[in-house]
C-alpha positions in Angstrom: 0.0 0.0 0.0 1.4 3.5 -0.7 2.2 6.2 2.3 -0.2 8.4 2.6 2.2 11.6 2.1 3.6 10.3 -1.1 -0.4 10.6 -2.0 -1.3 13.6 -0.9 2.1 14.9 -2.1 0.8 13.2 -5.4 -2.4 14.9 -5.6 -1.4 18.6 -4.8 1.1 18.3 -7.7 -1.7 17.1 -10.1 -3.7 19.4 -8.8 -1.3 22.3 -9.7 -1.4 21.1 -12.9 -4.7 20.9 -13.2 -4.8 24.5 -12.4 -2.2 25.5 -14.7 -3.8 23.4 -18.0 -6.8 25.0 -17.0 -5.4 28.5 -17.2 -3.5 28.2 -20.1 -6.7 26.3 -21.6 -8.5 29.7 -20.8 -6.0 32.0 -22.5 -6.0 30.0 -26.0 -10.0 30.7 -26.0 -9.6 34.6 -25.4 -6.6 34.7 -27.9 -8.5 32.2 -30.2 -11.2 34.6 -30.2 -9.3 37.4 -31.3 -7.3 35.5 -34.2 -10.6 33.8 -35.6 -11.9 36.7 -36.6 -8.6 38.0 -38.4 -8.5 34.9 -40.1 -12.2 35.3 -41.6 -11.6 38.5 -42.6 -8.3 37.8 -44.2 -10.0 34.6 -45.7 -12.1 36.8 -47.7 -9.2 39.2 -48.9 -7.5 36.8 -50.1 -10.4 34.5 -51.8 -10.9 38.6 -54.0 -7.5 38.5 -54.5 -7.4 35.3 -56.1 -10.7 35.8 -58.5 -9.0 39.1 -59.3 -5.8 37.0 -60.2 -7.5 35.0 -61.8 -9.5 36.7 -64.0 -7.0 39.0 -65.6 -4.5 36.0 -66.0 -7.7 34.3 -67.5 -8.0 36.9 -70.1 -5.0 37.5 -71.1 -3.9 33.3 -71.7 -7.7 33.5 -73.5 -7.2 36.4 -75.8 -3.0 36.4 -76.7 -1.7 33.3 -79.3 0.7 31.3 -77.0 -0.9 32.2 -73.8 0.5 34.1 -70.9 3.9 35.2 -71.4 4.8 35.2 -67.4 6.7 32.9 -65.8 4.8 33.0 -62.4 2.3 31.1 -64.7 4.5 28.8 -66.6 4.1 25.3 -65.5 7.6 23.9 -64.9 7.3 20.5 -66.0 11.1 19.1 -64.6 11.7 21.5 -61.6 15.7 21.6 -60.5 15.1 23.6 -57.4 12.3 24.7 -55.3 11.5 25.9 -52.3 9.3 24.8 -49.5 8.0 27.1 -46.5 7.0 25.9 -43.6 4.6 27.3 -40.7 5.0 25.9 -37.1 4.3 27.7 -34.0 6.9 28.9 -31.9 5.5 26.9 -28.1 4.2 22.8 -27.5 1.6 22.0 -25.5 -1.0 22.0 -28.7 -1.5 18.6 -29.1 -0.1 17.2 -32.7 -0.5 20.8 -34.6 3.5 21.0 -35.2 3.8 17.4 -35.9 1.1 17.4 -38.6 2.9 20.0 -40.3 6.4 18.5 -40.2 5.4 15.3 -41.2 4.0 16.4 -44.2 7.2 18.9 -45.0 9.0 15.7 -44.7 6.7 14.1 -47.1 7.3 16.9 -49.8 11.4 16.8 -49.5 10.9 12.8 -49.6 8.8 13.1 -52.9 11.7 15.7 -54.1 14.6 14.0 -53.2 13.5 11.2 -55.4 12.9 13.0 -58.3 16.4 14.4 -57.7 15.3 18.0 -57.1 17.1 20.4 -54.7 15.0 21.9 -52.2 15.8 24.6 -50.0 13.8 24.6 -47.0 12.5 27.6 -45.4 11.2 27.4 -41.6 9.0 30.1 -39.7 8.8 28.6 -36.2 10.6 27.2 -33.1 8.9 24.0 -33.1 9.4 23.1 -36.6 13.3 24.8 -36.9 14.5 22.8 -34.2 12.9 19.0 -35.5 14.7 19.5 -39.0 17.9 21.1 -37.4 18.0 18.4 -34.6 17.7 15.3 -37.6 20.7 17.7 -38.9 18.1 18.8 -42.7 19.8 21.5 -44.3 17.9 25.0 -44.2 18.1 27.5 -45.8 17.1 30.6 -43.8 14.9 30.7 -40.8 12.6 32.7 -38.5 11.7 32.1 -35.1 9.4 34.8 -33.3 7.3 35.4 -36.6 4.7 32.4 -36.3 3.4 33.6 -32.6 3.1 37.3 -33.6 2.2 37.4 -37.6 4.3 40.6 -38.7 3.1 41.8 -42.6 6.2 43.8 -43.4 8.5 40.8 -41.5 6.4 38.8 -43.8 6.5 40.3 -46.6 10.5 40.9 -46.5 10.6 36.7 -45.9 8.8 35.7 -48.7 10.6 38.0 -50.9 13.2 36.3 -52.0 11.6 33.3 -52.8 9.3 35.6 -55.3 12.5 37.3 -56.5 14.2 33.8 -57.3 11.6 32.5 -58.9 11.2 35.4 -61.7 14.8 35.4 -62.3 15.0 31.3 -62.7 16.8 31.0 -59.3 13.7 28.1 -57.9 11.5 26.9 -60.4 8.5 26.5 -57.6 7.2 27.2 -54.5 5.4 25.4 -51.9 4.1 26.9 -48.0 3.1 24.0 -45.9 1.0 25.2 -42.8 -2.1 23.5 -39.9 -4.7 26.1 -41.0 -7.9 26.9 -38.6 -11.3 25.1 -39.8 -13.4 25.2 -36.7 -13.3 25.3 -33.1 -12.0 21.6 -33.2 -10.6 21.0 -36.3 -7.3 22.0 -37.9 -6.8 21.7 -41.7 -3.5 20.8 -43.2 -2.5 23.0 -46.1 0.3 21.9 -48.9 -0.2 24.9 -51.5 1.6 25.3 -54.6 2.1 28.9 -54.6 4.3 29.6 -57.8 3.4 28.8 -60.2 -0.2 29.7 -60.6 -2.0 27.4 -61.7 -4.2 28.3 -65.2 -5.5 25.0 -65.9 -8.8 26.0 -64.8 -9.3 29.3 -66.8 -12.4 28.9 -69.2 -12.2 31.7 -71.9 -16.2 31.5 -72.2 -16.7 31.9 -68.4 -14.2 34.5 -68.3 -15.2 36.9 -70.7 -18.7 36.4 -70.0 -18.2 37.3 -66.7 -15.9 39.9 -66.3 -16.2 43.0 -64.5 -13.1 44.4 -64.4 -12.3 47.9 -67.0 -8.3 47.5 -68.0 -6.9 48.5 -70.4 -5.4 45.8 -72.5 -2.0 46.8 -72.7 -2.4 47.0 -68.8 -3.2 44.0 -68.0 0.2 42.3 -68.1 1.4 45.1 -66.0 -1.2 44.7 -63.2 -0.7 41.2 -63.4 2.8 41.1 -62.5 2.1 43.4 -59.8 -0.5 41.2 -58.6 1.2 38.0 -58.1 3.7 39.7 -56.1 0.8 40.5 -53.5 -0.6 37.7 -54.0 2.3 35.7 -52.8 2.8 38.2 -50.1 -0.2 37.7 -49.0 -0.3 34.2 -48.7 2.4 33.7 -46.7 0.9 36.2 -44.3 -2.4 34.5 -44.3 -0.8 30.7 -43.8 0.4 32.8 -40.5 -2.6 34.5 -39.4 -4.5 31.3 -40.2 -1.4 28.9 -38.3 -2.1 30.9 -35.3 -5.7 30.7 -34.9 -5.1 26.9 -35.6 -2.3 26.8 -32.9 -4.7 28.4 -30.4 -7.6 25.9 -31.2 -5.3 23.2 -30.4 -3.9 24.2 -27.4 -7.0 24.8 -26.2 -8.3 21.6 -26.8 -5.2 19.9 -25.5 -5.2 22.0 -22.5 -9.1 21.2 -21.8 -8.3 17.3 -22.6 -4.5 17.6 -20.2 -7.5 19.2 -17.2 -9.8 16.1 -17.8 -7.4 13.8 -17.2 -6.0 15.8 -13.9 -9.6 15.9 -12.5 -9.5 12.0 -13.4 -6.3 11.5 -11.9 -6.9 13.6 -8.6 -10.4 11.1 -8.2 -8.3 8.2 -8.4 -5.9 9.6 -5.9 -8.5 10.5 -4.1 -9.8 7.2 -4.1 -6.7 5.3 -2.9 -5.5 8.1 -0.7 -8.9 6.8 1.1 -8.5 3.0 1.1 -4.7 3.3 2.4 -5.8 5.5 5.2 -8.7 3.2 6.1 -6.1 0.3 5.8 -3.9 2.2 8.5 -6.4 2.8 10.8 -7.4 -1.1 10.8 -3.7 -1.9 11.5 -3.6 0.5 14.0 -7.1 -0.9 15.1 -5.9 -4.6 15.2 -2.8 -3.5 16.8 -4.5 -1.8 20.0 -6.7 -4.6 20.3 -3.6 -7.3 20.3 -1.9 -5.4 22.5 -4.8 -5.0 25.2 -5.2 -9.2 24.5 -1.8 -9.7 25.2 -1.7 -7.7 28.7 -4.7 -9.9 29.9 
């Protein structure tokens, strides 16, 4: 039977646990909250931003003989070198969000390597940094405070020179892996192709039938270009305001499940913390009696 203080010593530490899950559980709600809504209103920016996109890139591959003469839009049949980003947060304690994500960055340089394309890996996050530089995976730049407090100028200036490479022939793709936020209690792995864009599913009838947009034609290529360099820009921003309202959801969930099984754990304690002291006052019990026995 266990000593009674080892108990009790065992259930105020679980206890303080419990406490501290339970607090922490409370802060991921309020902070949840607060990114949530950032990420549906970004959510819709960047859904405008890609009909926009879409629909000028759509008009020009439908209208000009050859297509679209920009490489952000070429597909790149035999890639030598890409690049893969990846979002993980910066803190544990959420459950499997950062393994999701590394597993399937891990997929994508396995898939690479046997194709025999080079891949410089890009990491925003503690979590994720420290797996692929601990299983000694070469990187090629990283960031570590960015994934807990989504910066769009640090953002921007990090994504840059992936976009800058890839018009000048430097990478010949580029891929952000991230655990996006679905619901309350659901996170939704991303793997997006960012460059090139993809113009399979332009349809020249839908497009000019439905176009709103006045530009001038010898504009259009113009705006384009511009375009796709927000565009990019703002994806990478968006994988990190939409990581951390995913991180939140799961360390809120994991906190909430981690107070469960305290509570669970204390009623167990509890429970033999009882029994042993009831077995120690029958010993005692039988002892007093066996001793007055013995002195008649």
């Amino acid at each position: 039977m266990a000593n009674l203080k080892d108990i009790q010593r065992q259930i105020k530490s679980v206890s303080n646990t419990q406490k501290t899950t339970r607090a922490m559980k409370l802060v991921s709600t309020a902070k949840l909250r607060r990114a949530e809504e950032l990420a549906k209103r970004s959510r819709l920016y960047a859904q405008k931003m890609n009909q926009v996109i879409a629909e000028i890139a759509g008009r020009i591959e439908c209208s000009k003989i050859g297509g679209i003469d920009n490489r952000c839009f070429t597909a790149i049949e035999n890639p030598k070198v890409v690049d893969i980003v990846f979002v993980t947060a910066d803190k544990g304690l959420c459950g499997g969000f950062n393994i999701q994500t590394i597993k399937a960055v891990k997929k994508l340089l396995k898939e690479y390597k046997e194709q025999d394309v080079k891949v410089r890996l890009r990491g925003i996050g503690k979590k994720g940094v420290e797996f692929f530089k601990y299983n000694e995976t070469e990187m090629f730049d990283t960031v570590i405070d960015l994934s807990s407090k989504p910066d769009k100028e640090r953002s921007d200036k990090f994504i840059e020179t992936s976009i800058e490479d890839y018009k000048d022939g430097k990478i010949d793709a580029l891929h952000i892996v991230y655990n996006g936020y679905k619901n309350m209690i659901t996170q939704e792995l991303h793997v997006n192709k960012v460059l090139p864009v993809d113009t399979t599913s332009f349809d020249c009838t839908t497009v000019q039938a439905s176009s709103m947009l006045d530009i001038e034609a010898e504009d259009e290529e113009k705006m384009l270009d511009s375009l796709v360099n927000k565009y990019v820009e703002f994806s990478m921003y968006y994988s990190l305001i939409d990581s951390v309202a995913a991180e939140h959801s799961a360390r809120m969930q994991a906190m909430d499940t981690a107070t469960n099984n305290a509570k669970e754990m204390v009623k167990s304690l509890n429970v033999e913390f009882n029994k042993a002291r009831q077995a120690a006052i029958t010993t005692e019990l039988i002892e007093i009696i066996s001793g007055v026995e013995s002195m008649k």
